[in-house]
C-alpha positions as CSV (number, residue, x, y, z in Angstrom):
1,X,-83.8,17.9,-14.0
2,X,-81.9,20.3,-12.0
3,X,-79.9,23.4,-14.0
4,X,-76.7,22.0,-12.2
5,X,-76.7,18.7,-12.8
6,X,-74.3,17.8,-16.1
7,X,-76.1,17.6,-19.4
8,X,-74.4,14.3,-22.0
9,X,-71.4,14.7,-22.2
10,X,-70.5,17.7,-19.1
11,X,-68.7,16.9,-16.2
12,X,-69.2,17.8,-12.9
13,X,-65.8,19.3,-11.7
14,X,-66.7,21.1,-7.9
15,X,-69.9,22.1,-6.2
16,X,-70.6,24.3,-3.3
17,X,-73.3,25.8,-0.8
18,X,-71.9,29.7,-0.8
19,X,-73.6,33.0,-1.2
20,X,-72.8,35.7,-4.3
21,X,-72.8,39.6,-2.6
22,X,-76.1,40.8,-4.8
23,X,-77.5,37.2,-5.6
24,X,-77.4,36.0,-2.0
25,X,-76.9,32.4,-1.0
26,X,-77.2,29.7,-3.4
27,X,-75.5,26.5,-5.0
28,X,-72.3,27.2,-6.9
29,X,-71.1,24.4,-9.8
30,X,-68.1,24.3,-11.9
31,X,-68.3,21.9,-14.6
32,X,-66.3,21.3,-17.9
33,X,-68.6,23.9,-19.7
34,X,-70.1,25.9,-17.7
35,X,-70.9,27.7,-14.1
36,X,-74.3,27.3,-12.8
37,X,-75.6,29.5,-9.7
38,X,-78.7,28.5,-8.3
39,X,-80.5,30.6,-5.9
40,X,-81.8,28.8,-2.4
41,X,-83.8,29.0,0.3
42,X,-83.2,27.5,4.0
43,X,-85.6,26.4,6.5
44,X,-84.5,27.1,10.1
45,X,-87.1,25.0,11.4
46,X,-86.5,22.0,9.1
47,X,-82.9,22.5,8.4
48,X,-83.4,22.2,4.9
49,X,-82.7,23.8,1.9
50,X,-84.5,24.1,-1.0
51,X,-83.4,25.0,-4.8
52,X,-85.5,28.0,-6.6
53,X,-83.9,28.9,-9.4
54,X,-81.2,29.4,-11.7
55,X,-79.6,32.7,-11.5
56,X,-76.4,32.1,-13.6
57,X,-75.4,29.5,-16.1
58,X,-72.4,30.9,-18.1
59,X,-71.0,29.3,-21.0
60,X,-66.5,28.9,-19.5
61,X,-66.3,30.7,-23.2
62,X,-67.6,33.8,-21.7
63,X,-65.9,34.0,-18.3
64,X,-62.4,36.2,-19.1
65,X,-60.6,36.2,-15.8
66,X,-61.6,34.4,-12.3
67,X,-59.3,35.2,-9.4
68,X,-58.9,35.1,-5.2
69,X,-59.6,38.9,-3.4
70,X,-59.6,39.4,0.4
71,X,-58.3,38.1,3.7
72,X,-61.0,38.1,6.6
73,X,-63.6,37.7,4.3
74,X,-62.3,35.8,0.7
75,X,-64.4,35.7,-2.3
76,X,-63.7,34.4,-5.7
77,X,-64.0,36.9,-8.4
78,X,-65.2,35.6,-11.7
79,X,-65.4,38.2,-14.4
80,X,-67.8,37.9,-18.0
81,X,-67.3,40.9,-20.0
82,X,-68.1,44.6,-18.2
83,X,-69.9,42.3,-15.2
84,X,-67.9,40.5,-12.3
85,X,-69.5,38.1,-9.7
86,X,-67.9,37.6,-6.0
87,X,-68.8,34.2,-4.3
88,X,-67.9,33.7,-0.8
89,X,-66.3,29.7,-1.3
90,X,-64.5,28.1,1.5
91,X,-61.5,27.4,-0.6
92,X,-61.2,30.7,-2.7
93,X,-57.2,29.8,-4.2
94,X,-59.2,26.4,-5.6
95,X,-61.5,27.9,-7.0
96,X,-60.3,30.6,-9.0
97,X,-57.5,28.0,-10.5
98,X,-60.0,25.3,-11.3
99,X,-62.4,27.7,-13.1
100,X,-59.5,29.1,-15.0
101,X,-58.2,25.6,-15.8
102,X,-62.3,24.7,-17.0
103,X,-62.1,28.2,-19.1
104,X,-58.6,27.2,-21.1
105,X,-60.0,23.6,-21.9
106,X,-63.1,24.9,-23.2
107,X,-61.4,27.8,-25.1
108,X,-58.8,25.0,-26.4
109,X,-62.1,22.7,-28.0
């Protein structure tokens, strides 16, 4: 079983191929309790992808702010304490608001 996929009673809320600036590219996933990051590997030859392993999986509890930064080249900016993580998403507005919106339901349970 895969570090993304939703343990009883998680939801899956958004998923996404992208790449963090130090963690490289991997497999981004939002669910109800928490975001995953899982490091891959492509195949030029094969056009494939393969999953390696789980680089982040925070708890929503922990995250304090997420927000959109840049023009050219947008990332979302999810913060946890003294760290902060930038992820180059396709829709960066989307997904700052939908991790925020995960963070106050989980803070609210």
């Amino acid at each position: 079983m895969s570090a993304a996929e939703p343990r009883p009673g998680e939801k899956l809320i958004m998923q996404e191929d992208c790449a963090e600036d130090k963690l490289k590219n991997g497999i981004l996933t939002l669910t109800n309790q928490r975001l995953i990051f899982e490091k891959t590997e492509g195949r030029m030859t094969t056009l494939s992808k393969k999953t390696e392993e789980v680089l982040l999986d925070i708890p929503l509890t922990m995250i304090s702010a997420s927000k959109s930064e840049g023009f050219i080249i947008a990332k979302v900016v999810v913060e946890i304490s003294d760290r902060s993580y930038k992820f180059g998403v396709l829709n960066t507005g989307h997904w700052a608001k939908e991790i925020m919106t995960q963070v106050n339901e989980a803070k609210r349970t």
